[in-house]
N, C-alpha and C positions, 0 to 999 in steps of 0.2 A: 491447599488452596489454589483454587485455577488464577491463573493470569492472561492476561488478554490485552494485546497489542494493536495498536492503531496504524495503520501503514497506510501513506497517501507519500503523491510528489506532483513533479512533472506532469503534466497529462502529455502526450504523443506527439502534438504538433509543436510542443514548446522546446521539446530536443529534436525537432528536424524529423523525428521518425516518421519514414510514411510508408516502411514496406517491411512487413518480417525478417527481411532477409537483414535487414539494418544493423551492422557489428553494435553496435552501441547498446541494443538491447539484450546482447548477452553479457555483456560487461553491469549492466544496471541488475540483469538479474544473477549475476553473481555476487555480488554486491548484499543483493536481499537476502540469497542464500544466506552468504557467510554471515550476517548481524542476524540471521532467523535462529540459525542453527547456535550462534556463540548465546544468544539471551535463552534459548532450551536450556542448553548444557551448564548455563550461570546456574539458572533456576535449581535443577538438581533435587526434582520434583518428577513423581507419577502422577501428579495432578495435570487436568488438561490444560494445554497452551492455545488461547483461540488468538488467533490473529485475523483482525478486523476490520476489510476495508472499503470501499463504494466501489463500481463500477467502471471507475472514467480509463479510457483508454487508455495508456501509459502504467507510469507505475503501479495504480490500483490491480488490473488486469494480470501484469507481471509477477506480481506478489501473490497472486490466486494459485498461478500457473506456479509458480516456485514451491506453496505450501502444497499444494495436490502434490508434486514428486517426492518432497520430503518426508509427507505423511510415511512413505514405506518403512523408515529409518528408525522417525519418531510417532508412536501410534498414540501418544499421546496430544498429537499436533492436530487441531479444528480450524477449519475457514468460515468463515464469516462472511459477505458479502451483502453489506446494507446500501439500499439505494434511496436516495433521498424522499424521493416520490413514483407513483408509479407512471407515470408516460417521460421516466428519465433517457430511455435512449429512443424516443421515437423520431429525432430528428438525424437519427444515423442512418447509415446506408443499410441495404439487409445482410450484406457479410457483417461487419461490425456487432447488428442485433445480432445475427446467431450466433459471433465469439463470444460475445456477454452471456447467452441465452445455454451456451453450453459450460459456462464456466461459473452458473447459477447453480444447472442439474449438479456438476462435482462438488457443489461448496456441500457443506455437514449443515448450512444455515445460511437462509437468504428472507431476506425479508424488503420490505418499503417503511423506511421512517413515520412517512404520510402515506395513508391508505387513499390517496388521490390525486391529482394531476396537478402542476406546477401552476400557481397564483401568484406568488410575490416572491421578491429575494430573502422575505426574513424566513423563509422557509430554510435556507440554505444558511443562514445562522443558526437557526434549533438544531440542522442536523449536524453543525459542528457541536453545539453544545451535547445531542444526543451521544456522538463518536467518545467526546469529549470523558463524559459521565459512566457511559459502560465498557471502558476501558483502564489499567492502569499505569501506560505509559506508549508512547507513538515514536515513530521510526519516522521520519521524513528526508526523503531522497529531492533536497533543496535546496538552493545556494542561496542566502539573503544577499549576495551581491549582484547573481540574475534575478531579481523578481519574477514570477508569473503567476499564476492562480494559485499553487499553493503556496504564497503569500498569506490569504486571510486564515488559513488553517493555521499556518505559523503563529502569527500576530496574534491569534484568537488563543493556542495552548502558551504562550508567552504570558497573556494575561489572565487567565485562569490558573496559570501555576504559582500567583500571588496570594491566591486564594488556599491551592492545596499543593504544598510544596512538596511531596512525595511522589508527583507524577514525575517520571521522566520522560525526556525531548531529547532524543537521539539523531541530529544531520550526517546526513550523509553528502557532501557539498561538491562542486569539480574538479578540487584535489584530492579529493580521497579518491574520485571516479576515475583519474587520468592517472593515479597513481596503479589503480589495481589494471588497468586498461595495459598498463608497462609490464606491470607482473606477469597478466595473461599469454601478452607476448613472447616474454622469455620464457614461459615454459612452454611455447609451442618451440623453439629451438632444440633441435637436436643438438645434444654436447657430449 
């Protein structure tokens, strides 16, 4: 039976990132790595593993990029990349669109929740409920003691897991991130 994980957090400006070179982002997506790879290897399954996330800048993005490298490992491993609606990154700059635009071409599956251009916010409600439903458990790289936008993805799998209590909600919060951020460190020490 395939399984399929939800992966959202931060978006980019909300951890300060504003340049690739940003140490911070390889420590987040180490991060992804290791919870991607330890929930394959739980699994313990030929069945396919999709991991399932939007677009937004930050962690969505990083999570694309971690599952495209791992695929070589785990051939059983799919990307997903669903976008809310379709004129989702038109307010980005053109580098930006073509990071999205090339990390659509590598996903295994890309689509738009809504077959049309953004009208209201309860749009962005369905498409949690959408992540929410074709998924059966999410990864969230977020601390409830910073708030930021992925706040309402939290709050939203909090109260839908009243509902179906077999989903799991895995944080990844700024202790765990400063703890592995120590670790990284020490093994670049030569001893």
């Amino acid at each position: 039976m395939q399984k399929r994980l939800w992966i959202t957090g931060y978006r980019a400006f909300e951890l300060n990132i504003f340049s690739e070179k940003d140490p911070k982002i390889q420590v987040i997506k180490r991060a992804l790595r290791d919870k991607i790879i330890e929930k394959i290897e739980n699994e313990q399954s030929e069945d396919s593993f999709w991991v399932i996330s939007g677009g937004q800048m930050g962690v969505e993005q990083f999570a694309a990029e971690i599952v495209y490298d791992l695929k070589k490992d785990f051939p059983q491993l799919k990307n997903a990349i669903m976008l809310p609606f379709t004129d989702f990154s038109s307010r980005w700059n053109q580098q930006h669109q073509e990071a999205l635009e090339f990390l659509i071409q590598r996903a295994d599956f890309s689509d738009h929740v809504f077959n049309k251009k953004y009208s209201s916010p309860l749009q962005l409600r369905q498409y949690q409920r959408f992540m929410f439903e074709h998924t059966d458990q999410a990864l969230l790289i977020y601390d409830p003691q910073f708030p930021g936008k992925s706040q309402y993805d939290y709050s939203f799998i909090q109260e839908q897991q009243k509902k179906r209590e077999d989903y799991r909600l895995d944080l990844v919060d700024f202790d765990y991130l400063t703890d592995l951020a120590q670790e990284m460190e020490e093994e670049k020490r030569p001893w």
